[in-house]
PAPA-102347 format. One record per atom (N, C-alpha, C, O): residue number from 1; residue in three letters; x, y, z. Coordinates in steps of 0.02 Angstrom, whole numbers. Each point is the difference from the previous one (the first is absolute). Example, Ala and Ser with C-alpha at 12.3 -4.5 7.8 and 13.67 -1.06 7.14 Angstrom:
! residues 2
PT num residu      u      v      w
PT   1    ALA    660   -284    390
PT   1    ALA    -45     59      0
PT   1    ALA     45     60      0
PT   1    ALA     52     -1     33
PT   2    SER    -70     54    -69
PT   2    SER     42     59      3
PT   2    SER    -39     55     37
PT   2    SER     25     55      8
//
This chain:
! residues 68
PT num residu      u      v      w
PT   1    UNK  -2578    185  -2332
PT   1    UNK     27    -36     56
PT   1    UNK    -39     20     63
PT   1    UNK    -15     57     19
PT   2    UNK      2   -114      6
PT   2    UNK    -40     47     69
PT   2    UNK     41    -58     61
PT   2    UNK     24    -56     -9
PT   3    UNK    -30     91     64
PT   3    UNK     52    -34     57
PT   3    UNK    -39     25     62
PT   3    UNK    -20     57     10
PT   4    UNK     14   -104     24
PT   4    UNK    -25     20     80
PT   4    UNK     53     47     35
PT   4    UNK    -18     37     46
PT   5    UNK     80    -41    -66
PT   5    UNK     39     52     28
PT   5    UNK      3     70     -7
PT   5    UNK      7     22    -56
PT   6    UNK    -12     20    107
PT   6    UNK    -16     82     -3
PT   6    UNK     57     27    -26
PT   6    UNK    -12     53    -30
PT   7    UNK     62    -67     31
PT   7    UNK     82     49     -6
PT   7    UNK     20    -13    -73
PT   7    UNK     57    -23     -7
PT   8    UNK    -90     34    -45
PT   8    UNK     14      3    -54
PT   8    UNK     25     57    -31
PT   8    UNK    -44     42    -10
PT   9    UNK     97    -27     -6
PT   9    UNK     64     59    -21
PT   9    UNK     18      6    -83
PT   9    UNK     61     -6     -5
PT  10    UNK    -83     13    -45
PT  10    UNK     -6     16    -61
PT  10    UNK     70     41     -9
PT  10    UNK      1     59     19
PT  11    UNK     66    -95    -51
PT  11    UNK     36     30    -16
PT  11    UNK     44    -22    -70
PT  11    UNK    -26    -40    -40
PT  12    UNK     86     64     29
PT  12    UNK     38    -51    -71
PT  12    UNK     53     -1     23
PT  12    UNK     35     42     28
PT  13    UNK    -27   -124    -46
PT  13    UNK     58    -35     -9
PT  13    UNK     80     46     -9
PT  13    UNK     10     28    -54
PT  14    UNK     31    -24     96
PT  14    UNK     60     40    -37
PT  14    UNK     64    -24      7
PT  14    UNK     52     31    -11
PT  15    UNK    -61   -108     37
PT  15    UNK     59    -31      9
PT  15    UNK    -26    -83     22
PT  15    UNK    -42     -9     44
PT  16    UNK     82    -61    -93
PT  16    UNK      3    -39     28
PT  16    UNK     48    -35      0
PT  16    UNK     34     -6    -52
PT  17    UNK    -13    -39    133
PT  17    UNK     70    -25     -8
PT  17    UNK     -6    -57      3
PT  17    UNK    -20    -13     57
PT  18    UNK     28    -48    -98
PT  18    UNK    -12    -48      5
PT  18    UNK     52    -48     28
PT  18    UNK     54      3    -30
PT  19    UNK    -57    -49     83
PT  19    UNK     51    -44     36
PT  19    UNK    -24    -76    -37
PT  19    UNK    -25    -18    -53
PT  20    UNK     45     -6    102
PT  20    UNK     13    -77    -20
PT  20    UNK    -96    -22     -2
PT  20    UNK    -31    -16    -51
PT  21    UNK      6     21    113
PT  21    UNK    -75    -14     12
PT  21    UNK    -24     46     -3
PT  21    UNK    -46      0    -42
PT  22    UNK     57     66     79
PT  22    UNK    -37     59      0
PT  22    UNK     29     42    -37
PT  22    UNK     55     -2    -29
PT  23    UNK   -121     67     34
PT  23    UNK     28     54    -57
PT  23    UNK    -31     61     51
PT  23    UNK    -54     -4     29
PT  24    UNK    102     63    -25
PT  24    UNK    -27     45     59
PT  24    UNK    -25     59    -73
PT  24    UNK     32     15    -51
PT  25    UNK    -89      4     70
PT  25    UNK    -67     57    -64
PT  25    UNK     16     55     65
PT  25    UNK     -1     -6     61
PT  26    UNK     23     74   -121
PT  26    UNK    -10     50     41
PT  26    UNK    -57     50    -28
PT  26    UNK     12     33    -50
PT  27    UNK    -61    -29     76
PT  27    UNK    -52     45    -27
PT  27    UNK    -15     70     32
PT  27    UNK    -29      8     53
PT  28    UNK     52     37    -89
PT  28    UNK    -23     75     14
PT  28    UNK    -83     34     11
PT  28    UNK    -32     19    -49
PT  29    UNK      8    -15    111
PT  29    UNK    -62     26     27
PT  29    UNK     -6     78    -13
PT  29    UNK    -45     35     23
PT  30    UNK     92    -14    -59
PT  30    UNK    -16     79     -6
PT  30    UNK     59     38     26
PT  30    UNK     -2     61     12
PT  31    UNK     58    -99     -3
PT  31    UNK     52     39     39
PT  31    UNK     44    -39     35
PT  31    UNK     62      1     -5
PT  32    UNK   -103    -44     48
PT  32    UNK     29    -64     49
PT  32    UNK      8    -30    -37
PT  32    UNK    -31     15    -50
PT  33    UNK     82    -85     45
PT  33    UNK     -1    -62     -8
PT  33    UNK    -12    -63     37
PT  33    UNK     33     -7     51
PT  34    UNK    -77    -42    -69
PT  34    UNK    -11    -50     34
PT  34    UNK     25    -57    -15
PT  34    UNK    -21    -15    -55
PT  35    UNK     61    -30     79
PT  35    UNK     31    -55    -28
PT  35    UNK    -24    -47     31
PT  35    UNK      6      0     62
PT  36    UNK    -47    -64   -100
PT  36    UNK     10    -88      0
PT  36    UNK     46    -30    -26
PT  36    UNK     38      5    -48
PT  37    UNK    -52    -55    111
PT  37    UNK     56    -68    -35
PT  37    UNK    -73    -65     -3
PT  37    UNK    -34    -36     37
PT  38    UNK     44     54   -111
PT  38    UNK    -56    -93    -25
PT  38    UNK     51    -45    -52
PT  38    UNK     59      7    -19
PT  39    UNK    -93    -39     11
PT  39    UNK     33    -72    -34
PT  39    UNK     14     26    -69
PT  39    UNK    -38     47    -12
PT  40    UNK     69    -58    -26
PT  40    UNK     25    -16    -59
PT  40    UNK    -51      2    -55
PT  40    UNK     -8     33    -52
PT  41    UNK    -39   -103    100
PT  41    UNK    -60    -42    -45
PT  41    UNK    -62     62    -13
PT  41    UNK    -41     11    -45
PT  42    UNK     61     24    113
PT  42    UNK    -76     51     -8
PT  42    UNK     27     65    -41
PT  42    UNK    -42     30    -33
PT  43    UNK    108     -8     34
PT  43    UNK     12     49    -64
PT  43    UNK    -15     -7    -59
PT  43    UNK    -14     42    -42
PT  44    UNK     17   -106     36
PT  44    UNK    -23    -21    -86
PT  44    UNK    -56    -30     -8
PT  44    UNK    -16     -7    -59
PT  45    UNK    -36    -23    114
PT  45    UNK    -62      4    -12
PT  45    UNK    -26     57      7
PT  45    UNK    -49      3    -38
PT  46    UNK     56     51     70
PT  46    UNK    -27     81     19
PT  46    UNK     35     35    -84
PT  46    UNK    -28     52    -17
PT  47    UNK     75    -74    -24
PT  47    UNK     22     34    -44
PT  47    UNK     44     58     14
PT  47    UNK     28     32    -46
PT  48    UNK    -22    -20     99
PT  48    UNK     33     74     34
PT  48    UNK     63      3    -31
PT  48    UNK     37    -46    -12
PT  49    UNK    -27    120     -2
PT  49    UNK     61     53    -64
PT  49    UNK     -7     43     29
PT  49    UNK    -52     14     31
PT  50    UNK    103     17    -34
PT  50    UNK     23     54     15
PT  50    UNK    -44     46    -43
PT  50    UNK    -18    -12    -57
PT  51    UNK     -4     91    108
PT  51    UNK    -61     45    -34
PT  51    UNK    -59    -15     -5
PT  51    UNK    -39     43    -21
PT  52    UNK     24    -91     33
PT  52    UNK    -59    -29    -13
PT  52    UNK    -56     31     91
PT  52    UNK     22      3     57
PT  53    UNK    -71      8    -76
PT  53    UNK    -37     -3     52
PT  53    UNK    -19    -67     58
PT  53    UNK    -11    -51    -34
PT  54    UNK      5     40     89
PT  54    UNK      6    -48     41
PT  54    UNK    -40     21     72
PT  54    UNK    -12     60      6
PT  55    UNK     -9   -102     46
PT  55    UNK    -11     16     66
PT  55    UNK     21    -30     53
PT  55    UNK     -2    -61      4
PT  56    UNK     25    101     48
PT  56    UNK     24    -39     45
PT  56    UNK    -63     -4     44
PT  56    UNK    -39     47      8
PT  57    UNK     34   -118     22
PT  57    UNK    -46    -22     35
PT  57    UNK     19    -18     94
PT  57    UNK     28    -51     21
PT  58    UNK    -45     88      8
PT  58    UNK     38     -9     72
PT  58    UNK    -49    -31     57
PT  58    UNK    -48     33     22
PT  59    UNK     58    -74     -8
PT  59    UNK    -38    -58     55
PT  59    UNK     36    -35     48
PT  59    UNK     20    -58     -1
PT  60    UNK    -12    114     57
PT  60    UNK     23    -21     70
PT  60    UNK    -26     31     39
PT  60    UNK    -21     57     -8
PT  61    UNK     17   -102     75
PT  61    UNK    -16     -5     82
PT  61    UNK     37     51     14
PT  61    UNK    -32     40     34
PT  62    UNK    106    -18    -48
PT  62    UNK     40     39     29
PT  62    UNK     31     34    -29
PT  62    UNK     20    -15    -56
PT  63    UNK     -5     80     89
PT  63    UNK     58     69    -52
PT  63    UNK     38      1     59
PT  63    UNK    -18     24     54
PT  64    UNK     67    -49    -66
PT  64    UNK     73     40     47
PT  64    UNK     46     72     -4
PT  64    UNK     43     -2    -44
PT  65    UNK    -46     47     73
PT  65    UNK     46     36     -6
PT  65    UNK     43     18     63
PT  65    UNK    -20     -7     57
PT  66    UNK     85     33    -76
PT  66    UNK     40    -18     44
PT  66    UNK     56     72     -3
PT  66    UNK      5     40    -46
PT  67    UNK     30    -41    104
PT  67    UNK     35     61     -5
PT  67    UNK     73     -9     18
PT  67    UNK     15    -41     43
PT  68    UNK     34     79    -77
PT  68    UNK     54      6     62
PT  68    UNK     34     37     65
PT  68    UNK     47    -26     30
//
C-alpha cells in the first residue's frame, strides 16, 4: 500500500461496533487506542476482524486540544 499521507500508525484491530451505516474500529498503537467511524461497506471491503493487524491513516489540516 503506498499513500501520499505521512501519519501512518501500524496497529490491530481490538474492537468493532457495528451501527446501522457505520461501524466505529478500535485499533491499539502499542498502548493507546485509536478509534474510526467508516462505513459498513468499507469494513467488509477492508475485511477487518478483530486481532487482525490494520493502520490507522490520519489526514487533517487540524488537531484540537482543549482543556477544562
Amino acid at each position: 500500500m503506498r499513500l501520499s499521507a505521512r501519519n501512518v500508525i501500524a496497529g490491530t484491530v481490538v474492537e468493532i461496533v457495528t451501527g446501522t451505516v457505520t461501524s466505529h474500529v478500535r485499533l491499539d498503537i502499542g498502548g493507546a487506542v485509536i478509534t474510526s467511524s467508516i462505513t459498513n461497506e468499507a469494513v467488509a471491503e477492508l475485511g477487518l476482524k478483530v486481532g487482525e493487524k490494520a493502520y490507522a491513516v490520519v489526514k487533517a489540516s487540524d488537531v484540537m486540544i482543549g482543556k477544562d
